[in-house]
MITORLUM-700873 format. One record per residue (C-alpha): x, y, z; residue number from 1. Coordinates in Angstrom, 1 decimal. Each point is the difference from the previous one (the first is absolute). Layout:
<r X="X" Y="Y" Z="Z" martor="NUM"/>
...
This chain:
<r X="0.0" Y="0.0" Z="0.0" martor="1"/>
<r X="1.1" Y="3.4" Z="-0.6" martor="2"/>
<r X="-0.7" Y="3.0" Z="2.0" martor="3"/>
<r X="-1.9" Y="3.2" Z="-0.7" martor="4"/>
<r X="-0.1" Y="3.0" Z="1.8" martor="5"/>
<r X="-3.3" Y="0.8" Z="1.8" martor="6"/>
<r X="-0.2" Y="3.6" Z="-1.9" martor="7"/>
<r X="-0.1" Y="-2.5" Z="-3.7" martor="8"/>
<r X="-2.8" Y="-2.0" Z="1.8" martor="9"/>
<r X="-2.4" Y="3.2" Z="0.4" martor="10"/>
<r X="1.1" Y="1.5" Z="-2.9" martor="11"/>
<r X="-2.5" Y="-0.9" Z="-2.5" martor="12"/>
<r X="-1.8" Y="2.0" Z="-2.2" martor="13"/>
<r X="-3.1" Y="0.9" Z="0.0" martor="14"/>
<r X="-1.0" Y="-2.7" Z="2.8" martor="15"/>
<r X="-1.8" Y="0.4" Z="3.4" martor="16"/>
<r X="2.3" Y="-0.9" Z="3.0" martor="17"/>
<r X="-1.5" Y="-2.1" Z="3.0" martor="18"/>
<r X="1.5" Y="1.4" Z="3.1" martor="19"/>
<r X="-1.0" Y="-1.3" Z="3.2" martor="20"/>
<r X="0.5" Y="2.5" Z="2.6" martor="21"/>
<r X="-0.8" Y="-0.7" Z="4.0" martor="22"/>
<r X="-3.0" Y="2.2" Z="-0.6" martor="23"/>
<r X="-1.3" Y="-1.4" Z="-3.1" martor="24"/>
<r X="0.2" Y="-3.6" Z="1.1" martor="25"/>
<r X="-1.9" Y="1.2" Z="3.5" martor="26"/>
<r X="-2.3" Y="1.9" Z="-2.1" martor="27"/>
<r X="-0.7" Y="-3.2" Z="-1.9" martor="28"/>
<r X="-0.6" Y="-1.9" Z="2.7" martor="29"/>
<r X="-2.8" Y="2.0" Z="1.7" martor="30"/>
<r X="-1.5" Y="0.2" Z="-3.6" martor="31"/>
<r X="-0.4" Y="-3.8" Z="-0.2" martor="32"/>
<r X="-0.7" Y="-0.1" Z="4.1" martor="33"/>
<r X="-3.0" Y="2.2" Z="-0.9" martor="34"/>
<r X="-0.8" Y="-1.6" Z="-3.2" martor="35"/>
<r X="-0.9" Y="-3.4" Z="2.0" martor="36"/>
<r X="-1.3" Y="1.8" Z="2.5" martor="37"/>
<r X="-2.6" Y="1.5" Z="-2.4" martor="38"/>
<r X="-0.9" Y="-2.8" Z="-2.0" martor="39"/>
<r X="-0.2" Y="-1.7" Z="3.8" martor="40"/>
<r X="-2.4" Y="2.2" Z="1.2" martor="41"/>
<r X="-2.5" Y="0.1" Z="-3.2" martor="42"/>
<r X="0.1" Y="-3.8" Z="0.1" martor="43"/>
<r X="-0.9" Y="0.1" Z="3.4" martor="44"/>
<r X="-1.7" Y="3.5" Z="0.9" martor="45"/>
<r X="-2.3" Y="0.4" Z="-3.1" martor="46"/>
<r X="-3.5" Y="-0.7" Z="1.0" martor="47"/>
<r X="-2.0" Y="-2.9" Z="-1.6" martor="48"/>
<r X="-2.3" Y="0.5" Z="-2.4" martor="49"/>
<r X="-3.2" Y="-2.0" Z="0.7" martor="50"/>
<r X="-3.7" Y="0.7" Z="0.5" martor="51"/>
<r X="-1.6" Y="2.8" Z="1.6" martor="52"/>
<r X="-0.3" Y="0.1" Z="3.9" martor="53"/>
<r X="-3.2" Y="-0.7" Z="1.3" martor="54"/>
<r X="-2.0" Y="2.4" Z="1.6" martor="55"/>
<r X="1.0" Y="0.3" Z="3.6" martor="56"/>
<r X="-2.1" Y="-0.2" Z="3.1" martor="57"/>
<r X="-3.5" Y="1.1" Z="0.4" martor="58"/>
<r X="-0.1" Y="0.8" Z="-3.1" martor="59"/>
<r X="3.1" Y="2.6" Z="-0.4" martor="60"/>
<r X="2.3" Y="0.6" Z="-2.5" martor="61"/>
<r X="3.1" Y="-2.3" Z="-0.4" martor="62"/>
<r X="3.5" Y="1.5" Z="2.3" martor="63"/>
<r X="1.8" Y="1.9" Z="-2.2" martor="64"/>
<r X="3.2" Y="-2.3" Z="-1.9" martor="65"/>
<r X="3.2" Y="0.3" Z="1.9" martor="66"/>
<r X="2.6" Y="2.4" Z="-1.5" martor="67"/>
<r X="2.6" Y="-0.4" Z="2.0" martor="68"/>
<r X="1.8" Y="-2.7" Z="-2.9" martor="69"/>
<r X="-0.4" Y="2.5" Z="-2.5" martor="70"/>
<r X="1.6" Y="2.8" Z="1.6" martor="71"/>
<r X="3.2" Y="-2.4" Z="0.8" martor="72"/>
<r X="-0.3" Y="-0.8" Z="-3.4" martor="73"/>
<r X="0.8" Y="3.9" Z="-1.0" martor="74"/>
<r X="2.7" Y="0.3" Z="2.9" martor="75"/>
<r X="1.9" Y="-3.3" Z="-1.5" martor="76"/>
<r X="-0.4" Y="1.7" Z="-3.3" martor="77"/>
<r X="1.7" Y="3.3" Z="0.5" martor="78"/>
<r X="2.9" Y="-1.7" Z="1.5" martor="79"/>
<r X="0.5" Y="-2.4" Z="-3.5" martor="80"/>
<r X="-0.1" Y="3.4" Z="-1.7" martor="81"/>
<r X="1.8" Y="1.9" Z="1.7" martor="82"/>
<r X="2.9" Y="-2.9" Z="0.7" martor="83"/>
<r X="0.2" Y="-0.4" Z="-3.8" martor="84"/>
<r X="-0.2" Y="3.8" Z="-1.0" martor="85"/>
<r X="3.5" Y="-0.1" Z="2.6" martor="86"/>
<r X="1.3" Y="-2.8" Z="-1.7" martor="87"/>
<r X="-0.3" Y="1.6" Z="-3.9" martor="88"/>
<r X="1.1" Y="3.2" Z="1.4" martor="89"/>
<r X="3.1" Y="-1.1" Z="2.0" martor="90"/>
<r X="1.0" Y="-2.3" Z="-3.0" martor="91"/>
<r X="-0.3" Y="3.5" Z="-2.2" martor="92"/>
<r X="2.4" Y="1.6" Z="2.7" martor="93"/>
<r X="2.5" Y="-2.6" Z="-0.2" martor="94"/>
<r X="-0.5" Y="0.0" Z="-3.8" martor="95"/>
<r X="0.8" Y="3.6" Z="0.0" martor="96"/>
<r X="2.7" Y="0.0" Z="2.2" martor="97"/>
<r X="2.1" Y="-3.0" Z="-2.0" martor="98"/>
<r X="-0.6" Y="2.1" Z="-3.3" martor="99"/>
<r X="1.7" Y="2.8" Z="1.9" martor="100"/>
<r X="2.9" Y="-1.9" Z="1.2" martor="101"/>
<r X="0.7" Y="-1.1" Z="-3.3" martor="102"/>
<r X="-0.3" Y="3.5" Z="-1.2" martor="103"/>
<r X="2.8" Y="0.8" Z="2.3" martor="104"/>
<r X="2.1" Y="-3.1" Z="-0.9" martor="105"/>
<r X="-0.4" Y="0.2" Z="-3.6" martor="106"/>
<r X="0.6" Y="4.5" Z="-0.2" martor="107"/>
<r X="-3.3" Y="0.8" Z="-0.7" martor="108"/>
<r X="-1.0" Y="3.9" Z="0.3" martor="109"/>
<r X="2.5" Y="1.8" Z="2.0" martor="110"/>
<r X="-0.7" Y="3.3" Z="2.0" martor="111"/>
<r X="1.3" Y="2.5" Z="-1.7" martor="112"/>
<r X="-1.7" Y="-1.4" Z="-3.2" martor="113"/>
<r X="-3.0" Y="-0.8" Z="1.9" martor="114"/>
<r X="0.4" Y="4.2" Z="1.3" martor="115"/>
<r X="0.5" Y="1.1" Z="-3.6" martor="116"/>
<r X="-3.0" Y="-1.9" Z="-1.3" martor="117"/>
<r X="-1.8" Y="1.3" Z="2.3" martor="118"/>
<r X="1.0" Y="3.7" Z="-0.4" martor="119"/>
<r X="-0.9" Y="0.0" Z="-3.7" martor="120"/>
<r X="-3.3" Y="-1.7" Z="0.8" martor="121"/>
<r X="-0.8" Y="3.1" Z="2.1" martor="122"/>
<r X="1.2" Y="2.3" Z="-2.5" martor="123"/>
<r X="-2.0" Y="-1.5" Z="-2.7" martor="124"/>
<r X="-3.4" Y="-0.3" Z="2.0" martor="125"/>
<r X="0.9" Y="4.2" Z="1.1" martor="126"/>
<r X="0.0" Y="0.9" Z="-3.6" martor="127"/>
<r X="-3.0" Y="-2.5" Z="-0.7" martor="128"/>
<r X="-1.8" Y="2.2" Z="2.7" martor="129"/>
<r X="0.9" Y="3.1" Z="-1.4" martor="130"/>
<r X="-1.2" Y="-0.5" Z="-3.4" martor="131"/>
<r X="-2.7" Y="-1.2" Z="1.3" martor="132"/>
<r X="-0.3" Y="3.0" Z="2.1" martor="133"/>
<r X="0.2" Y="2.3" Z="-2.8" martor="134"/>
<r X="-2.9" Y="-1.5" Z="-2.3" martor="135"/>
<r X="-2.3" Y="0.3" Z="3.4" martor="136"/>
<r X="0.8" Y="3.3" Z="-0.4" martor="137"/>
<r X="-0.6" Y="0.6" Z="-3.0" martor="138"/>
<r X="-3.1" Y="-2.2" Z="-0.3" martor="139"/>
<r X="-1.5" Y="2.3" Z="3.1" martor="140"/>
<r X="1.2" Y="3.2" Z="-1.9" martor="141"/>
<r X="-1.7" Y="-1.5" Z="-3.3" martor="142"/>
<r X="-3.5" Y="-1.2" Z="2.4" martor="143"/>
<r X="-0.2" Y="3.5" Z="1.5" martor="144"/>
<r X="-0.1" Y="2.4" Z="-3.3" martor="145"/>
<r X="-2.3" Y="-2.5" Z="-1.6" martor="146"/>
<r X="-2.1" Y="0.8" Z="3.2" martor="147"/>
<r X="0.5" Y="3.7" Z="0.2" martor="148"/>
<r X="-0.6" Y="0.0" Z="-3.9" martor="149"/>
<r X="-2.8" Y="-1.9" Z="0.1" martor="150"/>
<r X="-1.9" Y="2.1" Z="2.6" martor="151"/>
<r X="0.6" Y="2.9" Z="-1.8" martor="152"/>
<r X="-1.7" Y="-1.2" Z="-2.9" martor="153"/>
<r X="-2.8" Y="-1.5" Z="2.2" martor="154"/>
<r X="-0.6" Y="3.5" Z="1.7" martor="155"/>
<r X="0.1" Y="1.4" Z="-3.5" martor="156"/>
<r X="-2.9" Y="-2.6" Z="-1.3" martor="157"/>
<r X="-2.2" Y="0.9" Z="3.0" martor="158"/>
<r X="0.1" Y="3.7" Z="-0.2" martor="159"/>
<r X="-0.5" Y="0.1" Z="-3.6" martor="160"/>
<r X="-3.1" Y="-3.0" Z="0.2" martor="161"/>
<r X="-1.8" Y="2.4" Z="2.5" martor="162"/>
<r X="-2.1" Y="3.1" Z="-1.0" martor="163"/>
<r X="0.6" Y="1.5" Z="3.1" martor="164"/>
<r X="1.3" Y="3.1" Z="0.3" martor="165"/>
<r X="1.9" Y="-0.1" Z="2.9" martor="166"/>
<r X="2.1" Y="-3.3" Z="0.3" martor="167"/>
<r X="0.9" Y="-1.4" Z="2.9" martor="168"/>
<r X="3.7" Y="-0.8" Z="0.3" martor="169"/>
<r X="2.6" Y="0.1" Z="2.6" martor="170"/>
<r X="3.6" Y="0.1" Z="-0.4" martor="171"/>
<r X="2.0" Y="-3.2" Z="1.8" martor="172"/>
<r X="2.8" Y="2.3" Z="1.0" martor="173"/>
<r X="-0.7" Y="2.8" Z="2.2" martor="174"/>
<r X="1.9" Y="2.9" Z="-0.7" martor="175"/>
<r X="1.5" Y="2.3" Z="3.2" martor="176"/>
């Protein structure tokens, strides 16, 4: 047998690497723990279906079903979700975290790269907001003397459609 170097074993392209870490495989463990403990409890808790109580005594209506398995049934429940929500996002973490270390092993993105990239990514979303900036502007500029125009001619419409001798109209600027 020849040897190979752990950093050739992990190196593959392209695939996903299984790393058990102490918190995954504890992770794992309450998952399946409460994954028989759920399919336990609705083999056993789940109330059997059969035919309709009798009436009670005297006369009265049948005691009301016992709901006490059902609402174990939900606590169960929320611990196999929540025990295999931790167990996909720890194995995320560690997924991350051994993408990062081979960042680091292999050169990946260095700071002062990483610094610069991020300098002209600020300097091109400032001029990207600027330009943006300026046809606001001008957009506003272009809403506002359609407005002004067009309330001009609307005031001119209405005192010319009237007969009245006297026309009603107020200036929107008050002059001092």
């Amino acid at each position: 047998m020849t040897e190979r170097s752990l950093t050739h074993i992990r190196s593959t392209s392209g695939g996903l690497h299984f790393q058990l870490t102490k918190m995954l495989v504890a992770a794992l463990t309450v998952a399946v723990a409460a994954t028989g403990a759920l399919i336990v409890t609705i083999l056993i808790g789940v109330p059997q279906v059969g035919p309709p109580p009798g009436p009670g005594p005297g006369g009265m209506p049948p005691p009301p079903p016992n709901l006490q398995p059902l609402a174990v049934i939900s606590v169960v429940t929320g611990f196999f979700v929540l025990s295999w929500l931790a167990v996909l996002v720890i194995f995320s973490r560690d997924q991350v975290l051994l993408h990062l270390r081979q960042q680091q092993e292999t050169g990946g993105v260095g700071p002062d790269e990483l610094s610069r990239g991020l300098a002209e990514l600020r300097a091109s979303l400032a001029a990207d907001h600027e330009q943006e900036m300026r046809k606001l502007n001008e957009s506003i500029a272009e809403y506002g003397e359609r407005r002004e125009t067009d309330g001009y001619l609307h005031g001119m419409r209405t005192a010319t459609a009237n007969d009245q001798p006297e026309a009603n109209v107020r200036s929107l600027r008050r002059d001092r």
